[in-house]
C-alpha positions as CSV (number, residue, x, y, z in Angstrom):
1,X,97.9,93.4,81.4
2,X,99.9,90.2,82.2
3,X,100.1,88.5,85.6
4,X,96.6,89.8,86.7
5,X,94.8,89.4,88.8
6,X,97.5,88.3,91.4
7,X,97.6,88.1,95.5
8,X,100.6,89.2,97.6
9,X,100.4,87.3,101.2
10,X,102.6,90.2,102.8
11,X,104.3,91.8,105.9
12,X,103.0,95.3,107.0
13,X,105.5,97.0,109.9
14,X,105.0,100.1,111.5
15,X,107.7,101.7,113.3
16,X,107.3,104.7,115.4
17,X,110.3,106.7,117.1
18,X,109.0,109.6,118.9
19,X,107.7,110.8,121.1
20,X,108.0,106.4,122.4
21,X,109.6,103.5,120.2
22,X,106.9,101.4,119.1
23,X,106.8,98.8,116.6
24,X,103.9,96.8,114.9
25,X,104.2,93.4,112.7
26,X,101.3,92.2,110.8
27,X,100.4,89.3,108.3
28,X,97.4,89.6,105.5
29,X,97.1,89.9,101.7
30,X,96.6,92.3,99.3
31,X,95.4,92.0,95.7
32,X,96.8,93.3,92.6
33,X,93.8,93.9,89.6
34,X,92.9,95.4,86.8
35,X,89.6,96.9,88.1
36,X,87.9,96.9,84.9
37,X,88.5,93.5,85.1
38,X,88.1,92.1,88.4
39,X,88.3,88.6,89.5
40,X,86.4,86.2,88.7
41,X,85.8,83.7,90.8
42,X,83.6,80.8,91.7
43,X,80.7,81.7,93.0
44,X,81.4,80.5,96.6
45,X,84.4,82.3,97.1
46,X,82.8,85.9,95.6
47,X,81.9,87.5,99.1
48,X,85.2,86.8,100.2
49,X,86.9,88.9,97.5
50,X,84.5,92.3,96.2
51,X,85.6,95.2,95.0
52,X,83.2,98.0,95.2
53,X,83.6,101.6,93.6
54,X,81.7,103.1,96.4
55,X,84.7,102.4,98.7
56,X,86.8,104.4,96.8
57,X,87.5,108.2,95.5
58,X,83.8,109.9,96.2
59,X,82.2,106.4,96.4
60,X,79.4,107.9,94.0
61,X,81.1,106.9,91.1
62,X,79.6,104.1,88.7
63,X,83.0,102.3,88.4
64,X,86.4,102.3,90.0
65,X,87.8,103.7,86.9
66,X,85.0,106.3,86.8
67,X,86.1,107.4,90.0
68,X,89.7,107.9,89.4
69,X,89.1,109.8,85.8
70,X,87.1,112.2,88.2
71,X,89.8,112.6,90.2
72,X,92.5,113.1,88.1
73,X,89.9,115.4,85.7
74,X,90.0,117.7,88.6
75,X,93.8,118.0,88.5
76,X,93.9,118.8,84.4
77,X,94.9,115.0,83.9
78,X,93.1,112.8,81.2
79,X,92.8,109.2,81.7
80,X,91.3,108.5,78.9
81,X,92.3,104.9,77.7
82,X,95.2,104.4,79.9
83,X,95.9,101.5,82.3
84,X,95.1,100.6,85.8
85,X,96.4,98.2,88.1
86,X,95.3,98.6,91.7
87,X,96.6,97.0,95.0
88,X,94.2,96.9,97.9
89,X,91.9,94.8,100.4
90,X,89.2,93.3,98.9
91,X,85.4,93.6,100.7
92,X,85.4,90.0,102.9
93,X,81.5,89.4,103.7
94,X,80.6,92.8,103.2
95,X,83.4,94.4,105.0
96,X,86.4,96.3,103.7
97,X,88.9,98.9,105.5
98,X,91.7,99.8,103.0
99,X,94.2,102.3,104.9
100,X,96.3,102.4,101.7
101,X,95.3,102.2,98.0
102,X,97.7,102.5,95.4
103,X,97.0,103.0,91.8
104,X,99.6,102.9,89.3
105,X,98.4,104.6,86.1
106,X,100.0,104.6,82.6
107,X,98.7,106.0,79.1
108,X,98.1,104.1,76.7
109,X,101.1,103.3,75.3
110,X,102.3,101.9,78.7
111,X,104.7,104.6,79.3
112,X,103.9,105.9,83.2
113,X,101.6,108.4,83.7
114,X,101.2,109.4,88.0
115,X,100.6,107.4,90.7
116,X,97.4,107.9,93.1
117,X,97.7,107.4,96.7
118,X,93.9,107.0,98.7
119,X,94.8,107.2,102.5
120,X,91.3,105.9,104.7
121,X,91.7,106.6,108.3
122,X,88.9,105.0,110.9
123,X,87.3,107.9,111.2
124,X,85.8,107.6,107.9
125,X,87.7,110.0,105.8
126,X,89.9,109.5,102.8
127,X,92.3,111.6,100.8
128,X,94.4,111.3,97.8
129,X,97.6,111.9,96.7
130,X,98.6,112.5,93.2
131,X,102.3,111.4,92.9
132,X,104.8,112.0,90.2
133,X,107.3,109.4,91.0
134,X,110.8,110.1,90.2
135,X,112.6,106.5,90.2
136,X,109.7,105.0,92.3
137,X,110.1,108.0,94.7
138,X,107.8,110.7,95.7
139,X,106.9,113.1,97.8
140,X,103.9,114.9,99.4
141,X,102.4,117.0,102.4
142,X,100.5,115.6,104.5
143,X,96.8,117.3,104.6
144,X,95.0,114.0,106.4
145,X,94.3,113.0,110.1
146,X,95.8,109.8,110.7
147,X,97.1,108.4,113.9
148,X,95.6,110.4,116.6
149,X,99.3,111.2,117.6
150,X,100.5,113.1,115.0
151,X,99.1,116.0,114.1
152,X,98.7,117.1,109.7
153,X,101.9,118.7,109.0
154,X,105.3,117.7,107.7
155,X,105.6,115.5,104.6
156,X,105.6,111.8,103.0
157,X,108.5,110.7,101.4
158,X,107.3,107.1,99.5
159,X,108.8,104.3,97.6
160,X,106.2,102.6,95.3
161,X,107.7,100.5,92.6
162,X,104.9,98.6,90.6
163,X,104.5,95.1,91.8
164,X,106.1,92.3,89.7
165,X,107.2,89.1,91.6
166,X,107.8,90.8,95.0
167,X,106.0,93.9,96.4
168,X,108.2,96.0,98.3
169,X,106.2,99.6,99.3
170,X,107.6,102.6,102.0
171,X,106.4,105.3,103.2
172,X,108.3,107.3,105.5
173,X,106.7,110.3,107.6
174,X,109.3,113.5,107.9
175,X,108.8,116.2,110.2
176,X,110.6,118.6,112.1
177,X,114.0,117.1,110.4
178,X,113.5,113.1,111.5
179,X,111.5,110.7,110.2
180,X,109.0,109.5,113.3
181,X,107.2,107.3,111.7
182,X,107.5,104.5,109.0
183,X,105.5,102.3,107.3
184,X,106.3,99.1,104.7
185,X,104.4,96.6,103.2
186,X,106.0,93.6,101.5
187,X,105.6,90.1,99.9
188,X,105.9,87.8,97.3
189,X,103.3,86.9,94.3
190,X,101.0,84.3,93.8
191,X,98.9,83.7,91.1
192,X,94.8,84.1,92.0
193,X,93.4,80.9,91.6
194,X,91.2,78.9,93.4
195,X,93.3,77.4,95.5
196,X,95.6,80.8,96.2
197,X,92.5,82.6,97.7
198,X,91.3,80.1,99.7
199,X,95.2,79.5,101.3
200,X,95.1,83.5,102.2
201,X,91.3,82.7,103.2
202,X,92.2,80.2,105.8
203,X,95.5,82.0,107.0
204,X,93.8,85.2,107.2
205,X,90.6,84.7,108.2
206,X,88.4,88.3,107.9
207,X,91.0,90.3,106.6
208,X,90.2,93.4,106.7
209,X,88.3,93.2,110.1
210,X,91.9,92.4,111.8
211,X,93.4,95.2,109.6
212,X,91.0,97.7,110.9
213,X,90.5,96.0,114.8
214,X,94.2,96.0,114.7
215,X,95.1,99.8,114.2
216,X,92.6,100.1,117.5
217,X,94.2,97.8,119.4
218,X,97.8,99.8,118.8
219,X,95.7,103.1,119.4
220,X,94.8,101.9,122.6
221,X,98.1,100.6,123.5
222,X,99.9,103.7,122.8
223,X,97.6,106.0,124.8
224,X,97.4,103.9,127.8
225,X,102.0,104.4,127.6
226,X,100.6,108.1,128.1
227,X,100.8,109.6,124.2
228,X,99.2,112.5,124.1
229,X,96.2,112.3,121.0
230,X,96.4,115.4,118.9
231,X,93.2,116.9,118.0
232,X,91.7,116.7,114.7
233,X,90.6,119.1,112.5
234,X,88.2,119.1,110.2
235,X,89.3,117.9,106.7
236,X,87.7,119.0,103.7
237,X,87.2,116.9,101.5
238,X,88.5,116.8,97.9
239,X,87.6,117.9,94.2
240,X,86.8,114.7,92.7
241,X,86.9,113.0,96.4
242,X,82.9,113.9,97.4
């Protein structure tokens, strides 16, 4: 695969309409890669950029890859020889919190196979979502605990068109006939070379810690305006997610 691996220095906004308007604006970077062919990078900047299977699907897995055949195994789907390009956080010194993970598969003639969701919430737990994207649409229940102020029930309706020069993602939340709650991600590309990763370095200093002490800081925030926090229930995890 051309054009990979690649960095996106993007916009993530969350907008919330109910039960209380709230929005949320904030700057970081995402990588695109081939994980069976991560970066490579000199060795000073490789704690700053890690990709580690146990992070994702079951974590047990030997390799990324090896954990998304299991995955899609357990739904009747073969990977086989097919291609993988995956957008997500990096580990920076050790640390990593990826609330979205996309996966855009094809066989191996290129032609599109599905697309693979991973959702992490803080509270340690993940799911996936196997989508079948109609136009770069899809859509799917909702079966994990999230925000603590909406329960698990209604639906995702998402937007995922591969990258290419700009990344432009949306996921939309629908329940009860609205859409509370929406989420997009976008930016532009720039190639992964030295120099890229240590601009995104020094703009966005420990990444993924702000990603992750961010979401808290908006939990807290909405509570405190008197949101009530839904309780959650256990979630069980998945065939090809343990």
């Amino acid at each position: 695969m051309t054009g990979v691996p690649a960095l996106y220095p993007c916009t993530v906004t969350h907008v919330r309409r109910t039960p209380s308007a709230y929005a949320l604006r904030h700057r970081t970077y995402l990588w695109l890669i081939d994980p069976d062919r991560p970066p490579r990078l000199p060795a000073p900047l490789r704690p700053f950029a890690r990709f580690d299977a146990r992070d994702h699907f079951g974590g047990r897995s030997a390799t990324v890859r090896a954990g998304l055949a299991s995955f899609l195994a357990a739904r009747g789907i073969a990977l086989g020889d097919g291609r993988i390009l995956m957008l997500a956080h990096a580990r920076v010194l050790g640390h990593v919190f990826n609330p979205l993970t996309l996966y855009w598969v094809r066989r191996e003639d290129g032609s599109p196979l599905c697309v693979v969701a991973e959702v992490h919430n803080t509270y340690g737990e993940r799911h996936c979502y196997l989508l079948h994207s109609d136009d770069d649409r899809a859509t799917a229940e909702k079966e994990l605990y999230v925000s603590p102020f909406f329960p698990v029930d209604g639906r995702y309706l998402m937007r995922l068109p591969e990258p290419g020069d700009r990344l432009r993602l949306t996921v939309h939340l629908e329940r009860d006939g609205g859409r509370p709650f929406t989420a997009t991600v976008s930016g532009t590309r720039r190639p992964a070379t030295t120099a890229g990763v240590l601009r995104c370095l020094l703009r966005h200093p420990l990444s993924t810690l702000a990603v992750s002490a961010g979401i808290r800081f908006h939990g807290v925030r909405l509570f405190l305006r008197g949101l009530p926090v839904r309780p959650r229930p256990r979630h069980q995890p998945q065939e090809g997610v343990k």
